[in-house]
C-alpha positions in Angstrom: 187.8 65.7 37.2 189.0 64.4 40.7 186.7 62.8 42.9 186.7 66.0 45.2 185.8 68.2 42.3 183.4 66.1 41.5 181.7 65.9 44.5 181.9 69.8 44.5 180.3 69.8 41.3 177.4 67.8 42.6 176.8 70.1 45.5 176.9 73.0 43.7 174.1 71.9 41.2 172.2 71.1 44.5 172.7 74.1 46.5 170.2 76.9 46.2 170.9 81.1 46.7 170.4 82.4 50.3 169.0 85.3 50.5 170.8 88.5 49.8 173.0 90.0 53.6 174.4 93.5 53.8 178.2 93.2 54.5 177.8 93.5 58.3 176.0 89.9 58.2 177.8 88.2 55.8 180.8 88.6 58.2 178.8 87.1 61.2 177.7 84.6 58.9 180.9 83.2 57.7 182.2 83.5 61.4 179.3 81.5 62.5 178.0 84.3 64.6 174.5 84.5 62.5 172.3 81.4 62.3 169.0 82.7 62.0 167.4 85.0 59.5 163.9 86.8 59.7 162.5 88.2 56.3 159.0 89.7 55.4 156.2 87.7 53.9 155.2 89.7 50.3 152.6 90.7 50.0 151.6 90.6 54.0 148.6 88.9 54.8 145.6 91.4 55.4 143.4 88.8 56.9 145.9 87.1 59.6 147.5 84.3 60.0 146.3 80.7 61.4 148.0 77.4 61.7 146.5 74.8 59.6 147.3 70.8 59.3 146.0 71.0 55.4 148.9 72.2 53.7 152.3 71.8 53.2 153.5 74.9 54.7 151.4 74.7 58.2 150.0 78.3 57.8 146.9 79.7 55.7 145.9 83.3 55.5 142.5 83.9 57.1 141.5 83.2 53.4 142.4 79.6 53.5 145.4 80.2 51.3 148.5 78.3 52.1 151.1 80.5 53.1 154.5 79.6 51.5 158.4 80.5 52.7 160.2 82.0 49.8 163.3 80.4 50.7 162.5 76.7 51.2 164.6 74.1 53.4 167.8 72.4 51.7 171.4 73.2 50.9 172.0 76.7 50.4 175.2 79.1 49.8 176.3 82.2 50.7 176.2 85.0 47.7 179.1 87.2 47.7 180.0 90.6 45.9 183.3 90.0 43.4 185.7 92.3 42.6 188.2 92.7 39.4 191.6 92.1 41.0 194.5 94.0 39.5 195.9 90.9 37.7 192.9 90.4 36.1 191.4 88.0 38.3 188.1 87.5 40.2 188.1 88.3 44.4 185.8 88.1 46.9 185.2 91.9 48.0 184.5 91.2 51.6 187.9 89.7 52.1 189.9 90.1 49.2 190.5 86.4 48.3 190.6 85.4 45.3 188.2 83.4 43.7 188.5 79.9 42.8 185.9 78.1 40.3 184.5 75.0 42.6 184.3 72.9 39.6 187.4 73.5 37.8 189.7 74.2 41.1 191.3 77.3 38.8 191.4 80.8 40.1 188.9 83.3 38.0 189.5 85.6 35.1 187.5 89.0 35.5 184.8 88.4 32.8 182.2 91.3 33.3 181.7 95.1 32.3 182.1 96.6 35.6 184.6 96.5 38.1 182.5 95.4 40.7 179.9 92.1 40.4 177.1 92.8 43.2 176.4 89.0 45.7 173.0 88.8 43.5 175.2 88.5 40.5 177.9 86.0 41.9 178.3 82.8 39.9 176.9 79.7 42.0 180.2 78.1 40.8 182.2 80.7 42.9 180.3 79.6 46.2 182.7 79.2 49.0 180.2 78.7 52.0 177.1 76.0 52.1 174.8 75.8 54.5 171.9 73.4 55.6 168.8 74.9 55.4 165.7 75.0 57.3 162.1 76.9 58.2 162.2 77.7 61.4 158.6 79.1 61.8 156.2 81.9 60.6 155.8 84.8 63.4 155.5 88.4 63.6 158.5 90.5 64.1 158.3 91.8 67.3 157.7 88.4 69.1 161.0 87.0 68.7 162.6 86.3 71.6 165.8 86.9 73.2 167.7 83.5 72.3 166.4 84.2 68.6 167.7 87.5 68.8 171.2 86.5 69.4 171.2 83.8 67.0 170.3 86.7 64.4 174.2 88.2 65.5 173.1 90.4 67.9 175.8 89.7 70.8 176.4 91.8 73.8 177.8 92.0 77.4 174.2 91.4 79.4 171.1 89.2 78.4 168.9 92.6 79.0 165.5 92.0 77.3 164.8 95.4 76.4 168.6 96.3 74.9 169.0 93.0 72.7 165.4 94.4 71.7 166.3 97.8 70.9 169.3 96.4 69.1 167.9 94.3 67.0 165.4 96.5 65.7 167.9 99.0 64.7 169.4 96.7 62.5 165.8 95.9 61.3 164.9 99.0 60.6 167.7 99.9 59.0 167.7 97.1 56.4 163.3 96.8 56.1 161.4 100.3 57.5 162.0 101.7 53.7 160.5 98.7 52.3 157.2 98.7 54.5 157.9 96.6 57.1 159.4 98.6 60.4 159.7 97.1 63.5 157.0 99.1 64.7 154.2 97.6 62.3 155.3 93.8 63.1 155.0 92.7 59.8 155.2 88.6 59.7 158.2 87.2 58.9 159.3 83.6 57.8 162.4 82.9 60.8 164.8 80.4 58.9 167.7 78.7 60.9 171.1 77.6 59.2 174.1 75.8 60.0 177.2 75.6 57.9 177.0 72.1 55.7 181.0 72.7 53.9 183.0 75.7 53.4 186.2 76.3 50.7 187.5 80.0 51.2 191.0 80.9 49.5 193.8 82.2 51.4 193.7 85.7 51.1 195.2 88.2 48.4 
């Protein structure tokens, strides 16, 4: 093993999942157009939230129970779908390149059922993207600002309040109102901020 293998190796054993992006994201994300992430505390809290200098977190429900992130600071890598390549071998779906184990340095043979591996799925070995990782803060939905906003990969022409707004909860909705937490209801979300820490994507196919 070469010293930049091994130095590989040691990162991925460090590294932790992010959480799972649609396709639309994972593009800003590896563009470095996303930096921010919002995603709904589960269960919510039915008695409210409240700062508190007693736990680890910073935040108790109006219970006193200390209300955790799911997705705690560190090193973490982008999950992305796979797909079998006509010579057998292992690609990256979003961009056809192939796939190259960060360990061994060789390309991938196709090793599972299906033709397609889903980003949940993806080996941590295949990770071509890291990240540092951090909690940004604990807030309901609808009072994220404008700067926040376009750190989430919302970009357009103007800085118009209302728009980035109406934007952003389009793409909300669209990924969370089936699950229970629309815009509309301002569930509270754990905001995490990341930056990229190393990437290693392939040429393409």
């Amino acid at each position: 093993m070469t010293a930049q293998q091994k130095t590989l190796s040691q990162l991925i054993e460090l590294a932790s999942p992010m959480p799972p992006f649609i396709l639309e994201l994972r593009q800003k994300i590896r563009a470095g157009k996303k930096t921010q992430t919002r995603r709904p505390l589960v269960p919510q809290p039915s008695s409210g939230v409240r700062k508190s200098p007693f736990v680890p977190s910073g935040f108790e429900d109006g219970h006193g129970r200390e209300l955790k992130p799911k997705y705690p600071g560190g090193i973490r890598y982008l999950r992305e779908p796979l797909i079998k390549g006509e010579n057998g071998f292992a690609y990256y779906r979003d961009d056809n390149s192939i796939a190259i184990n960060g360990i061994t340095g060789q390309y991938v043979k196709w090793r599972w059922k299906k033709d397609i591996l889903t980003q949940i799925f993806m080996p941590r070995e295949l990770a071509r993207f890291y990240f540092n990782w951090e909690v940004y803060r604990l807030q309901q939905i609808q009072a994220i600002s404008n700067e926040d906003i376009k750190a989430e990969g919302i970009a357009y022409a103007t800085d118009h309040g209302p728009l980035l707004h109406s934007m952003f909860k389009e793409l909300w909705d669209g990924i969370n109102a089936d699950r229970g937490f629309a815009f509309a209801d301002s569930p509270y979300v754990w905001a995490y901020k990341f930056s990229l820490y190393a990437s290693f994507a392939q040429g393409e196919k």
